[in-house]
N, C-alpha and C positions, 0 to 999 in steps of 0.2 A: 504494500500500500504506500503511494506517495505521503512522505513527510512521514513515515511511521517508521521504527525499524523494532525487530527485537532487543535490542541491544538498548536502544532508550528506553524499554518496555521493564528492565530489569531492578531500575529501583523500587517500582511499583506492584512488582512481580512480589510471587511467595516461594522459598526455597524448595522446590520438588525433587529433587535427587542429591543426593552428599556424599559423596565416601572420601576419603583421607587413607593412603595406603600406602605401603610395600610392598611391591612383585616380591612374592604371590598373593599377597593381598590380606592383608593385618590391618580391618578397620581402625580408624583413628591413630596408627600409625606415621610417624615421618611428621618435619616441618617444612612447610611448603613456603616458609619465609628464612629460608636459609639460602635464597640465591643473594640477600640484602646484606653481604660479607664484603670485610677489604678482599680485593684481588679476584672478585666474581664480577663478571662483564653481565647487568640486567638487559633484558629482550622482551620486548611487549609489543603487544599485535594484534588487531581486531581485524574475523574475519565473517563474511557474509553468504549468504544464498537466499534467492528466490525461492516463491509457491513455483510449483512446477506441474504438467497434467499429467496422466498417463499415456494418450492419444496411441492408442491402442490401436492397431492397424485394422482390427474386425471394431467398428464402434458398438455401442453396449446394444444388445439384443436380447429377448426372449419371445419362446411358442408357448404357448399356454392354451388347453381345454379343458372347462369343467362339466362335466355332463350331468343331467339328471336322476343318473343314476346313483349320485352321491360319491362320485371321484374326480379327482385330480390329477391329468399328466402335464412335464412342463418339461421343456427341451433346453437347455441352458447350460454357455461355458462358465461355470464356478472354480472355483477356487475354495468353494465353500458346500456342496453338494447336502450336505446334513444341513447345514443353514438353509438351503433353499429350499425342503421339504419343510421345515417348519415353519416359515414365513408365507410360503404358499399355502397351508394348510391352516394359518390363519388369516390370509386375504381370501381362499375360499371358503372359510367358516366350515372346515371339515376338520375330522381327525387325523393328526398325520399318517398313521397308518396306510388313509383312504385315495395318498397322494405318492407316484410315481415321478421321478425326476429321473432325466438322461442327461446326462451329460459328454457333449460331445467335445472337440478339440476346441480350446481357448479362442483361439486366435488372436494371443496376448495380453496377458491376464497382469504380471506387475502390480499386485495388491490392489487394481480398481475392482477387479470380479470377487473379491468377499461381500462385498457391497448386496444387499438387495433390494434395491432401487427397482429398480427393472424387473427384477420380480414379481415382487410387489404391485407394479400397474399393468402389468400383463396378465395377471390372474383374477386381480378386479375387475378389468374390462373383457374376459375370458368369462366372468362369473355374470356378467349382464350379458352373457348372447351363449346359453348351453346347449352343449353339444359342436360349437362352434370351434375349429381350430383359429386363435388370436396370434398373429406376429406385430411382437412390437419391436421397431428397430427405431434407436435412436437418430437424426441426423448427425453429421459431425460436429456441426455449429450447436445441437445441444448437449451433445458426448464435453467437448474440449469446454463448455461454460459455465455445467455444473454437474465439473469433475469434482471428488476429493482427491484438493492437491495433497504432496508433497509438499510438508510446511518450508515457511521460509525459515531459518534461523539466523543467528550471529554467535559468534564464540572468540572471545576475549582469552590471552594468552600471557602470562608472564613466567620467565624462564631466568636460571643462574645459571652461567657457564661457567667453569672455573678457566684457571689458568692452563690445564692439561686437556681439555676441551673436552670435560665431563658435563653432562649437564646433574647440576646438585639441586635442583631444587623446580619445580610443575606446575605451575596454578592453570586451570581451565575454567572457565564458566560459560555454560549453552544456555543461550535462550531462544524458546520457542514452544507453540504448541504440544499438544500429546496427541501422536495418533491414537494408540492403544484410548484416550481419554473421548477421543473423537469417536472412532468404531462404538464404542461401547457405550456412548449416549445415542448413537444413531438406532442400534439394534439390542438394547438393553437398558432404558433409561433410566429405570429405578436404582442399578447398580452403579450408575456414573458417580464419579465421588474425586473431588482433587486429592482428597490420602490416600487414592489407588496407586500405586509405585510403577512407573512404565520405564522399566529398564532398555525401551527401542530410544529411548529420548538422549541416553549416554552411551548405547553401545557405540566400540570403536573409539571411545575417549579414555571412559575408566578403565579397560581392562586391556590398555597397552601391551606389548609383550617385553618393549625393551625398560631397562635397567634401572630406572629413575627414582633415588634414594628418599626422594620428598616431593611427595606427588598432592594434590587434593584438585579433584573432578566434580564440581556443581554442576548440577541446572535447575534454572528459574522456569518454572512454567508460566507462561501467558493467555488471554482468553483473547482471542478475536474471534470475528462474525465468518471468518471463510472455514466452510468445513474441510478438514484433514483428515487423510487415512494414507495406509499404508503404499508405499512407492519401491522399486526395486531395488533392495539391501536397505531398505527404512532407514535407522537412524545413520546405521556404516555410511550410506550412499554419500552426506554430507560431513559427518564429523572424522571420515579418511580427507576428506581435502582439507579438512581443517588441521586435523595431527600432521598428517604426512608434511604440510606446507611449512608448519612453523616448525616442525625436525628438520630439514630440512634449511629453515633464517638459523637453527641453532648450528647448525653442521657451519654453513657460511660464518658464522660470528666466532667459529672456532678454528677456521683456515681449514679445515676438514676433508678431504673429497667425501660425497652425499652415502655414496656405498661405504663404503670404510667406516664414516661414522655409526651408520646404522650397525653393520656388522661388530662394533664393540658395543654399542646398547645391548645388541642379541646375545651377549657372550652367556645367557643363562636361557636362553629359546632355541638351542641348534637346530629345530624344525623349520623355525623361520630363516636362522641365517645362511641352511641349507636353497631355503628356496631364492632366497636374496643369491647367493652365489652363483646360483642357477639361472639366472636372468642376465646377472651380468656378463658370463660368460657367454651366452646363447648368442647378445645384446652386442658381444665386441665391447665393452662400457670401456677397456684400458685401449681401445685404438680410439686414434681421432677419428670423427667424424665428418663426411664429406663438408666444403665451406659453405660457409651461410646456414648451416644447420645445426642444431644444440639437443644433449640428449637428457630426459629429466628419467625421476625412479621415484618408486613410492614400494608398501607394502603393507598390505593390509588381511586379517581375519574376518571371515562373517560367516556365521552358519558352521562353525569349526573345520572349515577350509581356509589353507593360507595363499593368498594372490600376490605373485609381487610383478609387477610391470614397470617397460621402462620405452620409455616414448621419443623416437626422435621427430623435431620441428622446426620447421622452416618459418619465416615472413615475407611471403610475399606481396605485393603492394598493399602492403598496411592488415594484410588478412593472412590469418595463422589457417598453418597446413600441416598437416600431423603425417607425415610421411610414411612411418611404419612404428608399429605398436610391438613386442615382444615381451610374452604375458609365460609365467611360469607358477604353475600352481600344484598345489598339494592336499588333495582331500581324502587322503588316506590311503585308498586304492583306486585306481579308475579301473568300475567295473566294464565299462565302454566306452574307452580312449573316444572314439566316435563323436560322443555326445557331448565327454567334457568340452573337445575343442570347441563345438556347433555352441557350447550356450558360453565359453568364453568370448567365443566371436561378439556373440549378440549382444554378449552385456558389455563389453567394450564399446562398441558402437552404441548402444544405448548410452551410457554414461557420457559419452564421446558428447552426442547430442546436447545432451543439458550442458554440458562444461564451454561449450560452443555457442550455441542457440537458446539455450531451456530459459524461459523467465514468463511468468504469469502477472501480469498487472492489471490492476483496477483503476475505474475511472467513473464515478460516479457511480459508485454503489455497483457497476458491474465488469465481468474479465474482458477486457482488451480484446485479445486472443480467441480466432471463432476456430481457424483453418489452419492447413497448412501454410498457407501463404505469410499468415503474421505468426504461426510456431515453425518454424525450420528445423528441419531433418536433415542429420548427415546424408547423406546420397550416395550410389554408387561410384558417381566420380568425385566425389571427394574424399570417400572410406580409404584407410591407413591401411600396407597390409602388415596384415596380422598373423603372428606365428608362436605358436602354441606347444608348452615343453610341459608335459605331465611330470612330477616327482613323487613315486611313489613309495610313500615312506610305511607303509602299513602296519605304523605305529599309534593311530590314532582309528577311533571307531569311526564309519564313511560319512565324510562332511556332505552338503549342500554342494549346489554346483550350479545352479539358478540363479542364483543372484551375485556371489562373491566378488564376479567377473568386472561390477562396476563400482566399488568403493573408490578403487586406487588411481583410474586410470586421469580424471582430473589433476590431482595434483601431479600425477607423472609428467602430466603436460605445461602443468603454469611450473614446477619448477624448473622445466627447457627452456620454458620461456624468459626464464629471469636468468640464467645464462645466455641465453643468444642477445636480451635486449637491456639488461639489468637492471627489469624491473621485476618487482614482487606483485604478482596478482593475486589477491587478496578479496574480491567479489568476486562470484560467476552471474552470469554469465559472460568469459573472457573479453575483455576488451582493451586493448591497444593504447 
C-alpha cells in the first residue's frame, strides 16, 4: 500500500514471534547486543517485499452438481481435497458423507488452491439448478484481484563482525501479516486468535543453520485489510532474501569471499556446506566469469530440503538478465532425479519472476494489477538456463521438493548484482 510499509507498522504492532538462541537452539540463550564491543564493525539494514499473486497459469475453477437425490459431486484442483468435501457439504447443506470430490491435476496450485472460494460458489449456484452440472471459472482479471496474496513484509537487521570476520552477534525483526492467521479466519473463524503462534511468519530466519553465537529473531505481527494466504515456500520465499542478503553485507564488511564465509558459518551443518561446495564447484565460483557479468550464491532450507544456488548476471541496457542459474540440492534421497530437477526448474523461475517483476499494489481501495500485461512473467526468452546437481546425502528422512527451489534464488541474484554494479538491492521487486 502506498505511504504504508510494515516496517512503520512495527511500533504499533504487538510482538508475535520471539526466540533468542544458540545453534541448536537454547531459548533465551546468547546476547544479541554483543556486536556493541570495541573492535566489532556494527551493520544494519532494512529490507522489503511486496503483496504478490499466485497467477496460476489454470485461473481458479470449479464443476459442481447437487442433485435431488441428496448428493454432492465437485471436480476441483485442491490442495486441500478433505477441505473441499467439507465446505461443499456445507454450501450444499448435506452430510459430508453424501458429497464426492475428484480431484484432478492442479494446474498450479502455490498455496492459492487451499482456499475455498471457488468452492464455495460453485456448489451454491450448483445447489439453485439440481441435477445440473455448474462450471465456474474465474476470469483472470478476477483470479489476479482477489487473490490471497503473498504478504508484503520488511525485516530490519543488525549484525557485529569482529575483527576475524566472525559475525558475534544477530538481531532480526519481521514485520508483517500471518498467513497461517489469515487461512484460519477465512475457513475457521471462531478459532482465529492473535496468541495462535505461526511459525510460516519466521521460518528461514530463526532456524539459520550457520554458527551465530548471539542470535534473537522477532516478529511483529500487523493487521491490514488485504487478505493473505499461503504462497510458494511461504515464509522461506521472503525471509531467504532477507538472511541470505544481509550474510552476504556481512561477508563484504569482513573482506570475505561470499562462499568461504558461508562455508565457516556451516562449520557445524556439513549437510549444508556439502551442498554449498557442490554449487560452487558445479558453478566454476573460483574461475572468472565471462566480462560484464557477476556471479551471486545464496543457501537456503525449506520443507527439510537444503537448496543452494548460484546465479550469474549480466546488465544490459539498464535491465538485468540472469544468464544461467546453477541450483544444487539435497532432500535426502531423490526418489526420481526426474522430478526433482522439473520442480527445481519451476520454482526457480517462479521465484525468478517475483524477484524480477512480482509486486501487487493498491490504488484506491483496489489491486492495480488485472493481467498479465501489468504482472510480468519470466518468459521463455528471457529464462536462465538452468542446471541441476542432486546431492544425495540419505542422511536425513525425504525433504519436500515443491517449493525449496525458490527461497534462494532472489538473493543469488541481487547479490551478483551488487558485484557487477555495487549496489545492494534491498527491495524487490529488482530495480536499477
Amino acid at each position: 500500500m502506498a505511504g504504508h510499509s510494515p516496517m512503520e507498522a512495527a511500533a504499533k504492532g504487538t510482538t508475535y514471534c520471539r526466540s533468542a538462541c544458540n545453534l541448536p537452539g537454547a531459548l533465551g540463550a546468547g546476547d544479541p547486543a554483543a556486536g556493541k564491543t570495541p573492535g566489532v564493525k556494527s551493520l544494519e539494514a532494512d529490507y522489503f517485499v511486496p503483496y504478490l499473486a499466485h497467477a496460476t497459469m489454470e485461473p481458479i475453477n470449479c464443476t459442481a452438481v447437487v442433485r435431488k437425490a441428496g448428493t454432492c459431486e465437485v471436480w476441483v484442483g485442491s490442495q486441500a481435497p478433505t477441505l473441499v468435501k467439507w465446505f461443499a457439504a456445507r454450501a450444499a447443506e448435506l452430510d459430508s458423507d453424501r458429497v464426492t470430490v475428484h480431484t484432478p491435476y492442479l494446474g498450479g496450485g502455490f498455496g492459492r488452491r487451499t482456499e475455498m472460494d471457488v468452492v464455495m460458489q460453485a456448489v451454491m449456484t450448483a445447489r439453485r439448478m439440481p441435477d445440473t452440472p455448474v462450471q465456474l471459472i474465474w476470469s483472470r482479471e478476477e483470479d489476479m484481484t482477489h487473490d490471497v496474496y503473498r504478504p508484503t513484509a520488511a525485516s530490519r537487521f543488525r549484525a557485529g563482525v569482529d575483527a576475524s570476520g566472525n559475525i558475534v552477534s544477530w538481531y532480526n525483526r519481521i514485520v508483517g501479516q500471518s498467513c497461517t492467521g489469515g487461512l484460519t479466519a477465512r475457513l475457521m473463524p471462531a478459532a482465529a486468535s492473535d496468541l495462535m503462534k505461526d511459525k510460516t511468519t519466521v521460518e528461514g530466519a530463526f532456524d539459520l543453520p550457520y554458527a551465530l553465537p548471539n542470535r534473537l529473531v522477532e516478529h511483529v505481527l500487523t493487521h491490514e485489510p488485504i487478505p493473505v494466504g499461503y504462497w510458494r515456500s511461504v515464509g522461506h520465499s521472503y525471509n531467504a532474501f532477507f538472511t541470505e542478503s544481509f550474510i552476504d553485507e556481512c561477508a563484504a564488511a569482513a573482506g570475505t569471499d561470499p562462499v568461504a564465509f558461508r562455508l565457516a558459518l556451516l562449520r557445524d551443518a556439513p549437510r549444508f556446506g556439502k551442498v554449498l561446495e557442490v554449487v560452487a564447484e558445479k558453478a566454476g565460483w573460483q574461475t572468472p566469469p565471462p566480462g560484464g557479468v557477476a556471479r551471486g550464491v545464496a543457501i537456503a532450507e525449506s520443507f527439510h530440503s537444503i537448496v543452494a544456488q548460484l546465479a550469474e548476471v549480466e546488465v544490459t541496457d539498464g535491465s538485468v538478465h540472469v544468464r544461467r542459474v546453477v541450483c544444487a540440492v539435497d532432500c535426502g534421497f531423490a526418489v526420481n532425479p526426474d522430478i526433482v530437477a522439473a520442480q527445481m526448474e519451476s520454482a526457480i523461475i517462479f521465484g525468478l519472476t517475483a524477484a524480477l517483476h512480482g509486486e501487487i499494489t493498491l490504488k484506491d481501495g483496489r489491486v492495480e494489477q488485472s493481467n498479465f500485461p501489468s504482472y510480468e512473467m519470466v518468459r521463455l526468452a528471457s529464462a536462465p538456463r538452468i542446471e541441476v546437481h542432486i546431492v544425495n546425502s540419505g542422511l536425513e528422512h525425504l525433504g519436500g521438493i515443491g517449493e525449496p527451489g525458490t527461497p534462494p534464488i532472489a538473493p543469488a541474484v541481487c547479490n551478483a548484482l551488487f558485484k557487477l554494479t555495487g549496489k545492494r538491492i534491498r527491495s524487490l521487486p529488482i530495480r536499477l
